[in-house]
C-alpha positions in Angstrom: 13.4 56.2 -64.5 10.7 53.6 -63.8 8.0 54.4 -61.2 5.2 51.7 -60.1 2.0 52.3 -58.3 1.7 49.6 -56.0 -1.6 49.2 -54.1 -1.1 47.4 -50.9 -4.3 45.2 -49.8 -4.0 44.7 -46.4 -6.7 42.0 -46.1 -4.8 40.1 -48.1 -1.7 40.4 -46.9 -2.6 39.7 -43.3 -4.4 36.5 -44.8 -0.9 35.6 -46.2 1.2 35.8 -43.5 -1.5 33.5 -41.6 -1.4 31.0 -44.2 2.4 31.4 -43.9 2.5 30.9 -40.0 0.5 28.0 -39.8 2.6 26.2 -42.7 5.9 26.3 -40.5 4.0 25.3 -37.4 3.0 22.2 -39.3 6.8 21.7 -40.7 7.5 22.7 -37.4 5.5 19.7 -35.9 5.7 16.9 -38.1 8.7 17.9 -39.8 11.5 15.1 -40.3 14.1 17.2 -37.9 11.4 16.0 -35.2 12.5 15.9 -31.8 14.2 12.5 -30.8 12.2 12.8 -27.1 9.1 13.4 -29.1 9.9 10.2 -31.1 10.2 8.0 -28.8 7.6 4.5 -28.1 6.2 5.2 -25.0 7.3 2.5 -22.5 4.4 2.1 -20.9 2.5 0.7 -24.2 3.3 -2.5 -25.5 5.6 -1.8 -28.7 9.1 -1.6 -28.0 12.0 -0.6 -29.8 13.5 -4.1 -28.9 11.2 -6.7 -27.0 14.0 -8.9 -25.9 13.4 -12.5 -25.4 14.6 -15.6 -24.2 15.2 -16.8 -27.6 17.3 -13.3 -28.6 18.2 -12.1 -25.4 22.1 -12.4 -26.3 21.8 -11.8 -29.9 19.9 -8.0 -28.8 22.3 -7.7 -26.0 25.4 -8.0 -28.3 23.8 -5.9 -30.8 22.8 -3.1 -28.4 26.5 -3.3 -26.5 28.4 -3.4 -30.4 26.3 0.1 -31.5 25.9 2.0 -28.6 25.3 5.0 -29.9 22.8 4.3 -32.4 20.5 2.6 -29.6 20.1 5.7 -27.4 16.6 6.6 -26.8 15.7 3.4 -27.9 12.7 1.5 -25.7 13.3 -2.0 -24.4 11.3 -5.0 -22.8 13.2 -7.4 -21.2 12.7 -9.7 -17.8 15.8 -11.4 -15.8 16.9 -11.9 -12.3 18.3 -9.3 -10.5 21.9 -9.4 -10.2 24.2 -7.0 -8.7 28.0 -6.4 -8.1 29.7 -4.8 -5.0 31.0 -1.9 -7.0 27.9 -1.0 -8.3 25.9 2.5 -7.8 23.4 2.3 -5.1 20.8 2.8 -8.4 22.4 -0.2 -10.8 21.4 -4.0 -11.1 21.9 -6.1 -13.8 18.6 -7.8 -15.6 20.5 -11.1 -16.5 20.3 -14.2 -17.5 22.6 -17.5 -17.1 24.7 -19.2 -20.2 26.9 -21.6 -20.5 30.0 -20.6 -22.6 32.8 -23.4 -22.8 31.2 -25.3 -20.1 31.3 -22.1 -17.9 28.2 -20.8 -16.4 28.2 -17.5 -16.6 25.3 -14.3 -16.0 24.9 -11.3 -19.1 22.6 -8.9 -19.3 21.9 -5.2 -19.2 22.9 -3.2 -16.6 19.9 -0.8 -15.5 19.5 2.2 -13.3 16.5 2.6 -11.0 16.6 4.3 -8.2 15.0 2.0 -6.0 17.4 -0.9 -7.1 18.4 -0.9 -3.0 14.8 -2.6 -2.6 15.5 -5.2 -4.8 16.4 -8.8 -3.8 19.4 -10.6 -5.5 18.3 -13.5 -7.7 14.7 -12.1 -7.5 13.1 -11.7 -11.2 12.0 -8.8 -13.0 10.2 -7.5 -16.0 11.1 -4.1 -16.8 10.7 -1.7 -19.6 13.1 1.6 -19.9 15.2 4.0 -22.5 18.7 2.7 -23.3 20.9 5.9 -22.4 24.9 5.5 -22.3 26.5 5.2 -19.3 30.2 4.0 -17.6 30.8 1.0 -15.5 34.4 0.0 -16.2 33.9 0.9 -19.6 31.2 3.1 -22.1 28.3 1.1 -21.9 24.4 0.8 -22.5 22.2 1.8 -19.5 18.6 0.8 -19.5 16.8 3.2 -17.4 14.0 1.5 -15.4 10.5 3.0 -16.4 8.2 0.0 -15.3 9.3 -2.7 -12.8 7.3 -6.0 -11.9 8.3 -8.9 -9.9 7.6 -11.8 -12.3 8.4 -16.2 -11.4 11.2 -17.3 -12.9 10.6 -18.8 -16.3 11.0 -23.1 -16.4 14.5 -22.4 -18.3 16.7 -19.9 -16.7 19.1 -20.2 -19.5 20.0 -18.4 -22.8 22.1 -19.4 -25.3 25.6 -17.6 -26.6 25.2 -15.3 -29.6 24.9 -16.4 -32.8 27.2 -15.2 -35.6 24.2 -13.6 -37.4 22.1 -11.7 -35.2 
């Protein structure tokens, strides 16, 4: 039979379980499981997840629409014209742009949920910034939800061109 004599330092011990506690509140904090609403860009600075352009608005637009999933949360920049359809929510417009595809004019862009869309005007433009959530209209889709709305001119060229095969 084996007997210890253990003396129990209660300074210490106290001292470690602080140490300990503060250590997973760290982990806890900046750990890589991290929150995805704590991760996200804040819209109202000026670094975007995508800043989407005239010169990659259809490019990002295919992208976003082909990976749905993997773009929710994400922050976007974008400006258009306001364009909505008559079975749309009272809350959804569509930033778009024009393009011709095989000599067809024809609008894309990302539908958007604000819920002051009523006030808008058709064919006025926008710049908006918001979070890509997933949402329905005929089919799954990407949402943006308005965070920031400005009413901007239309730029000289109203126009984007089709995707290209290597966005």
């Amino acid at each position: 039979m084996f007997v210890y004599n253990i003396k129990l330092n209660m300074k210490r011990i106290l001292i470690g379980i602080g140490v300990l506690v503060v250590a997973v509140a760290l982990f806890m904090e900046l750990g890589p499981h991290k929150n995805k609403e704590n991760s996200k860009v804040n819209v109202y600075s000026n670094k975007f997840d995508y800043n989407i352009t005239d010169a990659n608005f259809t490019n990002m637009l295919k992208k976003i629409h082909d990976d749905i999933d993997k773009n929710i949360g994400k922050t976007v920049s974008i400006s258009g014209f306001v364009f909505t359809m008559p079975d749309f929510k009272d809350s959804y417009f569509v930033c778009g742009r024009n393009m011709i595809l095989s000599g067809n004019e024809k609008v894309v862009g990302f539908l958007c949920n604000y819920k002051k869309a009523d006030k808008l005007l058709e064919s006025e433009w926008v710049q908006i910034t918001g979070v890509i959530e997933k949402g329905f209209y005929q089919t799954d889709m990407p949402i943006i939800k308005v965070k920031t709305i400005k009413k901007i001119t239309a730029p000289e060229n109203t126009f984007v061109n089709p995707p290209t095969s290597n966005y």
